[in-house]
py3Dmol code that shows the C-alpha trace and the ligand (Angstrom):
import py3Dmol

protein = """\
ATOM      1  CA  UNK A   1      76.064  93.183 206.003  1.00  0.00           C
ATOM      2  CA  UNK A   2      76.659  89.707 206.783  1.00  0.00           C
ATOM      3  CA  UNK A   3      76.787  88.944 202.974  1.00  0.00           C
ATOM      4  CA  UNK A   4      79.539  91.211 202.726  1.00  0.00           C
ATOM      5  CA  UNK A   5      81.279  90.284 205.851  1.00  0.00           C
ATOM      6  CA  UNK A   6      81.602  86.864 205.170  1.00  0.00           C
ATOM      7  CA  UNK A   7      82.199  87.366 201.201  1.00  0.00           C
ATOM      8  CA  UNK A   8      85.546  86.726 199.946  1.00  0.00           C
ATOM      9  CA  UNK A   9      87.296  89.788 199.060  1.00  0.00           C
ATOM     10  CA  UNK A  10      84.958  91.354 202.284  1.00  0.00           C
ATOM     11  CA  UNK A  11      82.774  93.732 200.858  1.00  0.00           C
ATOM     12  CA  UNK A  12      80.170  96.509 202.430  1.00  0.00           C
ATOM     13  CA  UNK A  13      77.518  98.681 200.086  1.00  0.00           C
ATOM     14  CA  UNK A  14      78.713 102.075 199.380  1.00  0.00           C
ATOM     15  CA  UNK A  15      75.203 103.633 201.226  1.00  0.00           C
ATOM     16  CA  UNK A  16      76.435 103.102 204.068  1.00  0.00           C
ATOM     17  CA  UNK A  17      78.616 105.743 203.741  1.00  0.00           C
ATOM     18  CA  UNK A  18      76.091 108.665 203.752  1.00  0.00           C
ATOM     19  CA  UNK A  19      74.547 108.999 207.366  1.00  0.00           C
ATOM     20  CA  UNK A  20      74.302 112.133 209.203  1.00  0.00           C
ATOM     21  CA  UNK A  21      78.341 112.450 210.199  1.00  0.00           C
ATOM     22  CA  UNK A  22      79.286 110.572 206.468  1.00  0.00           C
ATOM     23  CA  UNK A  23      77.014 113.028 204.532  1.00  0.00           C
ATOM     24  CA  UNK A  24      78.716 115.749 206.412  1.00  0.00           C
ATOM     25  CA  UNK A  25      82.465 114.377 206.071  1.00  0.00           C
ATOM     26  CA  UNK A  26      81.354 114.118 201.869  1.00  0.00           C
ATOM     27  CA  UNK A  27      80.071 118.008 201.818  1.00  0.00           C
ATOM     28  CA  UNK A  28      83.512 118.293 203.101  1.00  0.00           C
ATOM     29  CA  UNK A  29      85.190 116.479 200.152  1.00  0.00           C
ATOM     30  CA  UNK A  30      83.441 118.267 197.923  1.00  0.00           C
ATOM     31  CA  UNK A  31      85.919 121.580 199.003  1.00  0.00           C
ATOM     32  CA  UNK A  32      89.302 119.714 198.952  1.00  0.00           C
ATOM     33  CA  UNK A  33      92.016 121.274 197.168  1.00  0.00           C
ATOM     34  CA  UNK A  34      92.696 117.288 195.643  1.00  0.00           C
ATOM     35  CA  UNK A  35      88.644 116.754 194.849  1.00  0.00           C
ATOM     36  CA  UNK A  36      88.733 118.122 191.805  1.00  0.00           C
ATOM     37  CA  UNK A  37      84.926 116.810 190.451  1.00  0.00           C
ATOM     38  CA  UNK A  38      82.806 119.463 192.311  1.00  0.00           C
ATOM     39  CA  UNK A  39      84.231 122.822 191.192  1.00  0.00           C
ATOM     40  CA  UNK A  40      85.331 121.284 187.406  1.00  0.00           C
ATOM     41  CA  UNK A  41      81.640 120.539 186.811  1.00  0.00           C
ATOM     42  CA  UNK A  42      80.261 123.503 189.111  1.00  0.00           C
ATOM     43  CA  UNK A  43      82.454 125.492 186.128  1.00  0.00           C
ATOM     44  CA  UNK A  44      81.240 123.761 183.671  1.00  0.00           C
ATOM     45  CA  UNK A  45      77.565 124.397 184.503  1.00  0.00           C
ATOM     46  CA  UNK A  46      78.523 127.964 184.920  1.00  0.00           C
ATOM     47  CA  UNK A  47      79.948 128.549 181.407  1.00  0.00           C
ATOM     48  CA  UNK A  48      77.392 127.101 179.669  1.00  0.00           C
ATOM     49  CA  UNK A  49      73.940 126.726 181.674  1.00  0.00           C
ATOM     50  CA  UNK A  50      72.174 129.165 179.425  1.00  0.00           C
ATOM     51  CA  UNK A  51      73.138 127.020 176.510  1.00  0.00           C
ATOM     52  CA  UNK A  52      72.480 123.281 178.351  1.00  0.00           C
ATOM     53  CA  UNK A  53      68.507 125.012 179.586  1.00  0.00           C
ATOM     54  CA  UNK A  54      68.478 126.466 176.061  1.00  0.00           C
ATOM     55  CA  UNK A  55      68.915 123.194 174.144  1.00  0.00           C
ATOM     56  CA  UNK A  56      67.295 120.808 176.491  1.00  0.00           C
ATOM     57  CA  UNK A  57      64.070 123.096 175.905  1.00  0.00           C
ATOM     58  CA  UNK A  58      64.312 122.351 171.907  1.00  0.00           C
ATOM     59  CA  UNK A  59      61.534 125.502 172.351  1.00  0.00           C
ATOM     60  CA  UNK A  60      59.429 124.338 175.258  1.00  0.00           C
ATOM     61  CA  UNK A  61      58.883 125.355 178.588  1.00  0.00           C
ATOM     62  CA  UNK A  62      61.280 123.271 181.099  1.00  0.00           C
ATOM     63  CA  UNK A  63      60.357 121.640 183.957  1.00  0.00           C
ATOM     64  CA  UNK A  64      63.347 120.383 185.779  1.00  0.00           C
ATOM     65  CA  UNK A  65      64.022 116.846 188.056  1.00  0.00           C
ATOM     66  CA  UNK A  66      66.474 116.327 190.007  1.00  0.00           C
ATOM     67  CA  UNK A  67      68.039 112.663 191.394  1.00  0.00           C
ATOM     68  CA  UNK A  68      69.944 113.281 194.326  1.00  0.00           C
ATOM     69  CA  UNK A  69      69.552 116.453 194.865  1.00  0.00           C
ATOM     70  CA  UNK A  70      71.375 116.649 198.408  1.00  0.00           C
ATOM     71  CA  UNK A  71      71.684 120.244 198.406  1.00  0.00           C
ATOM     72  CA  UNK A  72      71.000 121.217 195.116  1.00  0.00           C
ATOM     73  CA  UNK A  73      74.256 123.424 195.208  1.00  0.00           C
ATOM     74  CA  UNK A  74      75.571 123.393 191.639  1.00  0.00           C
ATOM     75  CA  UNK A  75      71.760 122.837 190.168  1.00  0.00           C
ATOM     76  CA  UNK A  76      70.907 126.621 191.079  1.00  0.00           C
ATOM     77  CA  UNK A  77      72.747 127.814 187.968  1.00  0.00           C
ATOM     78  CA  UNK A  78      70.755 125.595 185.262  1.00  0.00           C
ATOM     79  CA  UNK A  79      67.785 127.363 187.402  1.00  0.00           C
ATOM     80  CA  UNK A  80      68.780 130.546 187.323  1.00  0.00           C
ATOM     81  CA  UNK A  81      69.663 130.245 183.595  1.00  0.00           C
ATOM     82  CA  UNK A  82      65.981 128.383 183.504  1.00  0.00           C
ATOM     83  CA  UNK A  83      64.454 131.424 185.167  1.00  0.00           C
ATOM     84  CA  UNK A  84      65.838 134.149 182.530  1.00  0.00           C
ATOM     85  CA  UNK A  85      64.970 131.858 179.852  1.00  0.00           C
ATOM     86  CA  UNK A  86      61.244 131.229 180.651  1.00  0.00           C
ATOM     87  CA  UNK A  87      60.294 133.597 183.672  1.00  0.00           C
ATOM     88  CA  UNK A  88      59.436 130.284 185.955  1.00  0.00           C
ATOM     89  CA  UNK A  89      60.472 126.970 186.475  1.00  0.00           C
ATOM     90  CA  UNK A  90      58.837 124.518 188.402  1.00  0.00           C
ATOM     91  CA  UNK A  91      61.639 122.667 190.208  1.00  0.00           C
ATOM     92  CA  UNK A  92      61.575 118.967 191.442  1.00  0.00           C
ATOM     93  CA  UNK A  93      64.148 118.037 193.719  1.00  0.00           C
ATOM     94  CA  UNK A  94      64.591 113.714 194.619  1.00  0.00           C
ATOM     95  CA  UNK A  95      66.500 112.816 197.395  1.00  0.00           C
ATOM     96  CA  UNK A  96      66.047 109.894 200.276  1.00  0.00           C
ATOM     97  CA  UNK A  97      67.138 112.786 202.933  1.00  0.00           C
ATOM     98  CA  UNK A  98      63.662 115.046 203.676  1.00  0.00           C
ATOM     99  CA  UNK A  99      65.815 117.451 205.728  1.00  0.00           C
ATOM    100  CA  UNK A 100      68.205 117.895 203.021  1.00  0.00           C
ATOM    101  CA  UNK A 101      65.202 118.347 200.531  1.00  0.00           C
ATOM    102  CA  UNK A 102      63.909 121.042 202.788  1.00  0.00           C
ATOM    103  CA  UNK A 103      66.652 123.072 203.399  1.00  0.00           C
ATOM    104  CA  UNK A 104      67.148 123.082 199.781  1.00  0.00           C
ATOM    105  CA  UNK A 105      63.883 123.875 199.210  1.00  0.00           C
ATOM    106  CA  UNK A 106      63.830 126.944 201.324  1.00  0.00           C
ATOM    107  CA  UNK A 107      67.162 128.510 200.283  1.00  0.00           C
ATOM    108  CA  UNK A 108      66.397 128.173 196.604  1.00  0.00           C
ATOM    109  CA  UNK A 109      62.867 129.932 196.858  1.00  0.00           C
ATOM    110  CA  UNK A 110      64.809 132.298 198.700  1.00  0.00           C
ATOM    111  CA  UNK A 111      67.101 132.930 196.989  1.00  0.00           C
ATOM    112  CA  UNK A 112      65.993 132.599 193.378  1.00  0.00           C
ATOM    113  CA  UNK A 113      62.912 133.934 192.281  1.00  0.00           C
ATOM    114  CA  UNK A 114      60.542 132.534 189.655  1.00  0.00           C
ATOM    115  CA  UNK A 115      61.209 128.853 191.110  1.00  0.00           C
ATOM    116  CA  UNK A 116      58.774 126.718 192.835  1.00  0.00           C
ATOM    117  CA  UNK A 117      60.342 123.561 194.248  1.00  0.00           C
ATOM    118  CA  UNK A 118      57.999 120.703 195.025  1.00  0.00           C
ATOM    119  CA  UNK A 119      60.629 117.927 196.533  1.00  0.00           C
ATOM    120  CA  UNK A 120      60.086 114.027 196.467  1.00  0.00           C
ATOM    121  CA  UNK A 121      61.280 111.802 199.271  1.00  0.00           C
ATOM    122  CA  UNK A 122      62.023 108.924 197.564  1.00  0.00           C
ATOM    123  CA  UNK A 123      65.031 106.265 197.124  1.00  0.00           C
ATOM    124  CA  UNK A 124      65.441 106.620 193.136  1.00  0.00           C
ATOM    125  CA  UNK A 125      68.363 104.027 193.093  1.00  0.00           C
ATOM    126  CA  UNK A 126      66.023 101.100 194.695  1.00  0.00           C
ATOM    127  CA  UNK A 127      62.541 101.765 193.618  1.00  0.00           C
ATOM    128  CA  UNK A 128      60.372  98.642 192.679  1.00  0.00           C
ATOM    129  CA  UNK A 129      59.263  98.909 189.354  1.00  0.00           C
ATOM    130  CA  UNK A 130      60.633  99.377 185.894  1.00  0.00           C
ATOM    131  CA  UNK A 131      60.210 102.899 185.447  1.00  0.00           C
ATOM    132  CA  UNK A 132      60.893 105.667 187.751  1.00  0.00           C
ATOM    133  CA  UNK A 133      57.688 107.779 188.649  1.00  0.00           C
ATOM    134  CA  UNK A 134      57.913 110.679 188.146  1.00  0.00           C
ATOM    135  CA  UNK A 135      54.191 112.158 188.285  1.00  0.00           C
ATOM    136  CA  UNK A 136      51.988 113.575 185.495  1.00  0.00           C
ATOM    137  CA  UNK A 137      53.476 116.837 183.607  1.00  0.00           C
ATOM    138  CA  UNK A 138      51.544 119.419 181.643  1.00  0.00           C
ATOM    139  CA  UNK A 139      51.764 118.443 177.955  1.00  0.00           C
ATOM    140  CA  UNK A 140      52.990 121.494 176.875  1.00  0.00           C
ATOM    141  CA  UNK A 141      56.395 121.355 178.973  1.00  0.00           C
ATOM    142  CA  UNK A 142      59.556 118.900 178.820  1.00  0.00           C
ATOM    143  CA  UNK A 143      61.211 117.225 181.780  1.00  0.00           C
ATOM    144  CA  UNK A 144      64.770 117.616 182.016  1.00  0.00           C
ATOM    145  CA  UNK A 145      66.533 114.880 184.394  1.00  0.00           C
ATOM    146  CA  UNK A 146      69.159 116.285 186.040  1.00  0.00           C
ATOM    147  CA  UNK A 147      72.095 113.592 187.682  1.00  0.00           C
ATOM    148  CA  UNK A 148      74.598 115.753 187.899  1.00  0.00           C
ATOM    149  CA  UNK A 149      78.152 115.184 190.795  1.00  0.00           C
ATOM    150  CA  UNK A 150      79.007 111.485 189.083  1.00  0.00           C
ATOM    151  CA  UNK A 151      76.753 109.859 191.545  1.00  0.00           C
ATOM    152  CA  UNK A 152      76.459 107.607 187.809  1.00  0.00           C
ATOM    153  CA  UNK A 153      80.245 106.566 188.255  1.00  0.00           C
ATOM    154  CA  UNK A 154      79.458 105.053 192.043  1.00  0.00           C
ATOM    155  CA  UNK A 155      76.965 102.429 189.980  1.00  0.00           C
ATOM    156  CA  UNK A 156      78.439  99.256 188.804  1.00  0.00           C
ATOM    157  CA  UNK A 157      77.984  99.894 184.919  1.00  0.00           C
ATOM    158  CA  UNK A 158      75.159  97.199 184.364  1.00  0.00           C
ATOM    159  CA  UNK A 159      73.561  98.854 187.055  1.00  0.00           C
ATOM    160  CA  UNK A 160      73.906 102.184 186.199  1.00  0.00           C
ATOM    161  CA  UNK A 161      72.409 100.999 182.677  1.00  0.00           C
ATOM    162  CA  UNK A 162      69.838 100.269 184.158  1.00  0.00           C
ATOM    163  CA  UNK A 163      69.105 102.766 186.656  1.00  0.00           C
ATOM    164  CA  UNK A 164      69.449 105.632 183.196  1.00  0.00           C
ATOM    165  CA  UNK A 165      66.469 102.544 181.465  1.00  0.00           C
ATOM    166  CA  UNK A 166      64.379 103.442 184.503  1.00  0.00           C
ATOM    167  CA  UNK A 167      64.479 107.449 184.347  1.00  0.00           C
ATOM    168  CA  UNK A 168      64.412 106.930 180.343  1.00  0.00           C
ATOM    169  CA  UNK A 169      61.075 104.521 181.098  1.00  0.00           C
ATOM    170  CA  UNK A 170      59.852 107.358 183.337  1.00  0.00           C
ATOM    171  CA  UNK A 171      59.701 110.099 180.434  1.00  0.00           C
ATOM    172  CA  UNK A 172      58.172 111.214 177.551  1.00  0.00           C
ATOM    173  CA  UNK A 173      60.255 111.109 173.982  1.00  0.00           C
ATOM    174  CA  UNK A 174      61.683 114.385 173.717  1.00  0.00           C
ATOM    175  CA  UNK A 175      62.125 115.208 177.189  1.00  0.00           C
ATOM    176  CA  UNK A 176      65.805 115.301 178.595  1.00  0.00           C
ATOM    177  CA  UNK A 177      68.540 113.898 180.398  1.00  0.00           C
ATOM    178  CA  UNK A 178      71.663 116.179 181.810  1.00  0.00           C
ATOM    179  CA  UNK A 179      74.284 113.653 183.229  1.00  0.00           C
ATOM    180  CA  UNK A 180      77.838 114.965 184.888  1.00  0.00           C
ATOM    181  CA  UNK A 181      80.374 111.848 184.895  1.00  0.00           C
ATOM    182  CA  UNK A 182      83.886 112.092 185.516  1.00  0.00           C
ATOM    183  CA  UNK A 183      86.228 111.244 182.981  1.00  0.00           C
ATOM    184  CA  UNK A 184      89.185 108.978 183.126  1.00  0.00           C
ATOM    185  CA  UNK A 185      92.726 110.922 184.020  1.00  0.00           C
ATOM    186  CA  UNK A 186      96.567 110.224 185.183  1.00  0.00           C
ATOM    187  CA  UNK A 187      96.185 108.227 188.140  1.00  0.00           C
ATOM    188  CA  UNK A 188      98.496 110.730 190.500  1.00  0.00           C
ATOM    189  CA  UNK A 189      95.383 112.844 189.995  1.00  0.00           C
ATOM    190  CA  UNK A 190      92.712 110.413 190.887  1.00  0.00           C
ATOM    191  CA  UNK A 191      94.217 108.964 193.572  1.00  0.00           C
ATOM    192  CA  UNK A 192      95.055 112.135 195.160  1.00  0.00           C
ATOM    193  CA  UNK A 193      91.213 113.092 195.088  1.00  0.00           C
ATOM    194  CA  UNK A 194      90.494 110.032 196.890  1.00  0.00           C
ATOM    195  CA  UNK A 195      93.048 109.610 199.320  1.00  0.00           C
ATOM    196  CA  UNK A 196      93.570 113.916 200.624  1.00  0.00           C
ATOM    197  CA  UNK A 197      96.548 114.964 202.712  1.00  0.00           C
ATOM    198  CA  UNK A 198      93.994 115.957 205.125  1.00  0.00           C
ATOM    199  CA  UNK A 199      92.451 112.891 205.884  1.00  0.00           C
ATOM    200  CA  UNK A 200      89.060 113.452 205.076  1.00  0.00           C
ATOM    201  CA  UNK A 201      88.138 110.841 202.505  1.00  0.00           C
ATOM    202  CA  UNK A 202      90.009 108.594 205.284  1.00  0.00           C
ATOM    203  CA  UNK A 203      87.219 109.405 207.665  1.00  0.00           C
ATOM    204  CA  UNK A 204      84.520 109.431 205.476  1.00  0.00           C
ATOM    205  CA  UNK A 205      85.290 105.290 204.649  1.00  0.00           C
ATOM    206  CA  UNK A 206      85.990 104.477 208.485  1.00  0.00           C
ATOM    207  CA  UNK A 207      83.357 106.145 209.248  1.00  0.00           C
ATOM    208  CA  UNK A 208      81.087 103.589 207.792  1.00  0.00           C
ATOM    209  CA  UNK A 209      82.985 101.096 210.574  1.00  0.00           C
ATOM    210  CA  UNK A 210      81.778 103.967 213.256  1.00  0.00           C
ATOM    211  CA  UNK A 211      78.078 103.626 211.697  1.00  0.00           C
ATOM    212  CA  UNK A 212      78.524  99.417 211.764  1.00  0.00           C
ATOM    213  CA  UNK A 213      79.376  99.469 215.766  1.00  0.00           C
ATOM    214  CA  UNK A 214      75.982 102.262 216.183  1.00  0.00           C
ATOM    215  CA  UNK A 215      73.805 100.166 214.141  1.00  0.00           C
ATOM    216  CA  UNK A 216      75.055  96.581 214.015  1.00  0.00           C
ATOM    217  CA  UNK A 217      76.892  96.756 217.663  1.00  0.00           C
ATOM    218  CA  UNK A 218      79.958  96.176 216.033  1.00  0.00           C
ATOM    219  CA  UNK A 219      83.299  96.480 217.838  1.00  0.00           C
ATOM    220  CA  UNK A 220      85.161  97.648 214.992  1.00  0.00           C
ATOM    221  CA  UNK A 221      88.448 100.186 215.726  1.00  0.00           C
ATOM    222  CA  UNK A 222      87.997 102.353 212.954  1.00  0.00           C
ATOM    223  CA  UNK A 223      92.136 103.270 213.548  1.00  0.00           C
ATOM    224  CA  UNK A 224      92.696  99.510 213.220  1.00  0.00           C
ATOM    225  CA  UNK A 225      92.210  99.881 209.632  1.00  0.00           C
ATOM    226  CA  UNK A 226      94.065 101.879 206.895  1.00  0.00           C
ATOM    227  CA  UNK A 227      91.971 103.900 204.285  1.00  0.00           C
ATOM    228  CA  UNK A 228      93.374 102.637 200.938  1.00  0.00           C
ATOM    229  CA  UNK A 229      92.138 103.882 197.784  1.00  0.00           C
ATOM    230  CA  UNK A 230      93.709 102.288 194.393  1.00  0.00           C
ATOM    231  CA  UNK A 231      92.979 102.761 190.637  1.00  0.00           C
ATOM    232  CA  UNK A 232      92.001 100.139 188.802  1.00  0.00           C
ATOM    233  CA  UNK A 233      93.083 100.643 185.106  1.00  0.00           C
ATOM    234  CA  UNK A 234      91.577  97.610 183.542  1.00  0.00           C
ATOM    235  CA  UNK A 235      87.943  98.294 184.908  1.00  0.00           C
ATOM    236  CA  UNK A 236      88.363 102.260 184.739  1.00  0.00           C
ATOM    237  CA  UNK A 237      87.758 102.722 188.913  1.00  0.00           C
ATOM    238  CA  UNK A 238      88.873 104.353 191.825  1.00  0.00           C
ATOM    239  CA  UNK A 239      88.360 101.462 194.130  1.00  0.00           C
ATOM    240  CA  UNK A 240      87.818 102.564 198.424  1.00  0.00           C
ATOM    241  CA  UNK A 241      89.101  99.492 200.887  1.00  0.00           C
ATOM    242  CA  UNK A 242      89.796  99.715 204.693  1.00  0.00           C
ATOM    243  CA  UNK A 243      92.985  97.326 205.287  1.00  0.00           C
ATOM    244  CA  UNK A 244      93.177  95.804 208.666  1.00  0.00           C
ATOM    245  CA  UNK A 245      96.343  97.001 209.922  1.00  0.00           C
ATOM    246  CA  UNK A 246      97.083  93.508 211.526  1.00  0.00           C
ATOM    247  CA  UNK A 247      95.379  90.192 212.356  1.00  0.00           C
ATOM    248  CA  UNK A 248      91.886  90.869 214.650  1.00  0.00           C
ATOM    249  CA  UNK A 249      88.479  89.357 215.589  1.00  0.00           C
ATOM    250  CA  UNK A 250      85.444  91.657 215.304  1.00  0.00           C
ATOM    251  CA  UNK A 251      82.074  90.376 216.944  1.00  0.00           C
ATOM    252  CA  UNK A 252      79.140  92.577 214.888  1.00  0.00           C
ATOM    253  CA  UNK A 253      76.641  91.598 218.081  1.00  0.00           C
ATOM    254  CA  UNK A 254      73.063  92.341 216.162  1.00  0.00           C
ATOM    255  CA  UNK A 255      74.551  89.804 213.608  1.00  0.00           C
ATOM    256  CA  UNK A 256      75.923  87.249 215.808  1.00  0.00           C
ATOM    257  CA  UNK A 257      78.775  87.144 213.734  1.00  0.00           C
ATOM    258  CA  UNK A 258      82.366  87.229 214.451  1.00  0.00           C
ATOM    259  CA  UNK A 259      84.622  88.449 211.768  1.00  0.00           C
ATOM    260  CA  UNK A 260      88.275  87.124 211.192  1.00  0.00           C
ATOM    261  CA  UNK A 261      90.695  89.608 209.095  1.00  0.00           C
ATOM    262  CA  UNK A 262      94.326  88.433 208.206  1.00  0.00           C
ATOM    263  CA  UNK A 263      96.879  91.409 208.189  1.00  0.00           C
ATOM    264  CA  UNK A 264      96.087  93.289 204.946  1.00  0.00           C
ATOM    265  CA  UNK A 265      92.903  91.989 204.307  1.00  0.00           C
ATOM    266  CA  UNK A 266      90.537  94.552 203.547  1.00  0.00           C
ATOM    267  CA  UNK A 267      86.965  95.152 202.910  1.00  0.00           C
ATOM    268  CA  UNK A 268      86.012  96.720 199.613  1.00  0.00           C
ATOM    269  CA  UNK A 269      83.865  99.664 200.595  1.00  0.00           C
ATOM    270  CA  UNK A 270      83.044 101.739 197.601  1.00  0.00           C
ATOM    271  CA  UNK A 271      83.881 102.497 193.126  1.00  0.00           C
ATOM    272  CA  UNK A 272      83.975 105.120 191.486  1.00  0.00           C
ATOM    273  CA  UNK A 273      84.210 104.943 187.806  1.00  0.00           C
ATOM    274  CA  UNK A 274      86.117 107.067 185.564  1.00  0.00           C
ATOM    275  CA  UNK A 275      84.720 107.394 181.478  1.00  0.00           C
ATOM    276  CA  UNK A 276      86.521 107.137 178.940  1.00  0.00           C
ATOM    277  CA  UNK A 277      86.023 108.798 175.640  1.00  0.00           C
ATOM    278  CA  UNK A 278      82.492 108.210 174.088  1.00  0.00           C
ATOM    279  CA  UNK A 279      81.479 105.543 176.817  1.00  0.00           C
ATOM    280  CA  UNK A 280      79.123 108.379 178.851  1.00  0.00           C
ATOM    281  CA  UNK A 281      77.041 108.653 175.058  1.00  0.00           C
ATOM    282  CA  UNK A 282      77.210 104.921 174.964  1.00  0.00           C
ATOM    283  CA  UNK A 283      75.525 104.113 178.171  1.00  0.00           C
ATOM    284  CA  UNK A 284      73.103 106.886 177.324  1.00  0.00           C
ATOM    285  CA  UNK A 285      72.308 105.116 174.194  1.00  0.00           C
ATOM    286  CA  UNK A 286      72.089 102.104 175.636  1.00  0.00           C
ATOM    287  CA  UNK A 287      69.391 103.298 177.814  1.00  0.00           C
ATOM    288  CA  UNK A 288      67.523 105.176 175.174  1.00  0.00           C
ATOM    289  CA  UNK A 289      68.675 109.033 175.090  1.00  0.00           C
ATOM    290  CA  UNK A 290      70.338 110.147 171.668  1.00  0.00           C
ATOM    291  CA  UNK A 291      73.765 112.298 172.903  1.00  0.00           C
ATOM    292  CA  UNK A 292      73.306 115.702 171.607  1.00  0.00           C
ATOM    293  CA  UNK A 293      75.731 117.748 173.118  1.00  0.00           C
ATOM    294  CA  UNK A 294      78.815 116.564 175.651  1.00  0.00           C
ATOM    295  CA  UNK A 295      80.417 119.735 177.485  1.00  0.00           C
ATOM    296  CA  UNK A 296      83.667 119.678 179.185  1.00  0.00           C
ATOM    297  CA  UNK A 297      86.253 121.340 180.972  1.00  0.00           C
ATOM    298  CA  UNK A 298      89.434 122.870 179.293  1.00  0.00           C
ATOM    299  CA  UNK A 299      91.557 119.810 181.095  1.00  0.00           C
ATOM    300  CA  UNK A 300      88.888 117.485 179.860  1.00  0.00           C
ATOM    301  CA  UNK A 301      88.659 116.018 183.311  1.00  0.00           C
ATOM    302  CA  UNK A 302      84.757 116.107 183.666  1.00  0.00           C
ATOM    303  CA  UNK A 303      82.048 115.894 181.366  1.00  0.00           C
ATOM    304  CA  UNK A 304      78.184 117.144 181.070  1.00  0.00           C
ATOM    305  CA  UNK A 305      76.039 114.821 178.638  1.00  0.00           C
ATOM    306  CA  UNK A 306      72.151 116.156 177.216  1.00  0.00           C
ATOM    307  CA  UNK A 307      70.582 112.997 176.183  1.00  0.00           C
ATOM    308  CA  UNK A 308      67.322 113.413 174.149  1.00  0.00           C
ATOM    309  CA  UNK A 309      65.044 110.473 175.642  1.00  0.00           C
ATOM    310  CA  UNK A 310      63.957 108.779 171.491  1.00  0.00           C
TER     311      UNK A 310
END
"""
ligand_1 = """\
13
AVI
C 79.236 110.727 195.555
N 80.314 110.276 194.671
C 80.169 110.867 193.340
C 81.664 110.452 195.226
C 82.728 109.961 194.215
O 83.601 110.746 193.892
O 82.636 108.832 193.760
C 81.827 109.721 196.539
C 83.209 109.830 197.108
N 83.915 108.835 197.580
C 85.074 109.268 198.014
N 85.152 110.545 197.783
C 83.989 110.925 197.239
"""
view = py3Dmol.view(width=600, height=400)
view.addModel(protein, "pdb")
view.setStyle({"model": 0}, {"cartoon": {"style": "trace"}})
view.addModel(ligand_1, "xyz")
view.setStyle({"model": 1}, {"stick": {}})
view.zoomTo()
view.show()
């Protein structure tokens, strides 16, 4: 935090977004008439699950991993469609939130049978190591990775290359990767998703402010900043910033620090990066997975990669 606060632009990690009242605000996002990304993939993955579980078997039994599972809303149709495919499906939810692995947990074996879900606290964006660990699996079954929601397009792209180097390090050759990135569009379209006439994605980035003055006693006025969210063409990003409103002095008192913002300065709080054409089956080759089938919607806003870990 002090990194960021004393960095010039002033910049904060996008994690701190997602505590209890941030992960909350997001679920909320997710429903917005302007936040397009949830419901274009969750149609996507409807349309075509029995297809995406059918090919990412390549006629083996499918065991299925999921990064970030949160709530594991949209993955219940690739498990439903794994179900009728193969009877069972063992299911293996990763998420750093154990309650949100839980609840999952219990409303999928309740509600679908023929899965068993055996969740994994763990951070997958920050473990040590150079593969992910992912645990033994019988020989006769294939992992599929599932990173679906374009959690991918919230990684700066070196690091998203290699974050997908890790997972591919983690597997076995054949086994699969199912990634969900959102595509590059007209920016009236982007930006509406990320700056909502009802003020949501507005709370969701001061609310990281609200978290600094919990954690960091911070005397930050969330309303003393302006939620600004801007597209950045030449790096293909939606870009989040809170713009002090005016000149102000903010003492973070477990830091010691005092903070000095000019009018209009802001602190860069989060990207989200938009593909374009082919780059999705680039970064996948890049990492090691051959691209064998891209799905998208009819506006072509969002797309759903297999890779093939070679
Ligand atoms: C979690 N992630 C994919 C979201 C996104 O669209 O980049 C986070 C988000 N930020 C603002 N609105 C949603």
């Amino acid at each position: 935090m002090r990194e960021g606060l004393t960095a010039r632009p002033k910049r904060l990690p996008a994690w701190l977004l997602y505590d209890e009242a941030g992960s909350r605000l997001f679920d909320a996002i997710t429903e917005l008439p302007e936040y397009y990304l949830t419901r274009t993939e969750r149609g996507i993955l409807s349309a075509h699950a029995a297809e995406m579980m059918a090919q990412a078997a390549a006629g083996a039994r499918l065991r299925v991993v999921e990064l970030g599972a949160g709530s594991a809303d949209k993955t219940r149709l690739l498990l439903k469609a794994a179900v009728e495919r193969q009877g069972t499906v063992l299911y293996e939810p990763v998420d750093v939130s154990a309650s949100a692995l839980e609840a999952a947990r219990e409303r999928i074996e309740r509600e679908i049978d023929g899965v068993t879900v055996t969740p994994r606290v763990m951070d997958y964006t920050h473990g040590a190591g150079s593969r992910l660990h992912l645990g033994p699996v019988d020989c006769r079954e294939r992992r599929l990775v599932v990173y679906i929601g374009s959690s991918i397009g919230n990684f700066e792209p070196h690091q998203a290359a290699k974050l997908l180097r890790r997972v591919r390090a983690g597997l076995r050759t054949g086994d699969g990767l199912l990634l969900g990135v959102d595509l590059a569009k007209e920016d009236s379209i982007l930006l509406a998703a990320y700056d909502d006439a009802a003020g949501v994605t507005a709370a969701f980035n001061r609310n990281l402010l609200v978290r600094l003055n919990r954690e960091l006693d911070a005397e930050f006025e969330p309303e003393a900043f302006a939620h600004c969210a801007l597209w950045n063409a030449e790096r293909s990003r939606i870009e989040m910033h809170l713009r002090s409103r005016g000149a102000q002095r903010v003492h973070v008192g477990a830091l010691g620090l005092t903070v000095d913002f000019s009018a209009g300065e802001s602190i860069h709080t989060e990207n989200s990066y938009k593909y374009r054409p082919g780059q999705a089956e680039a970064l996948l080759a890049e990492a090691g997975f051959r691209t064998e089938a891209t799905w998208t919607d009819a506006r072509g806003w969002f797309a759903v990669c297999l890779g093939r870990a070679v």
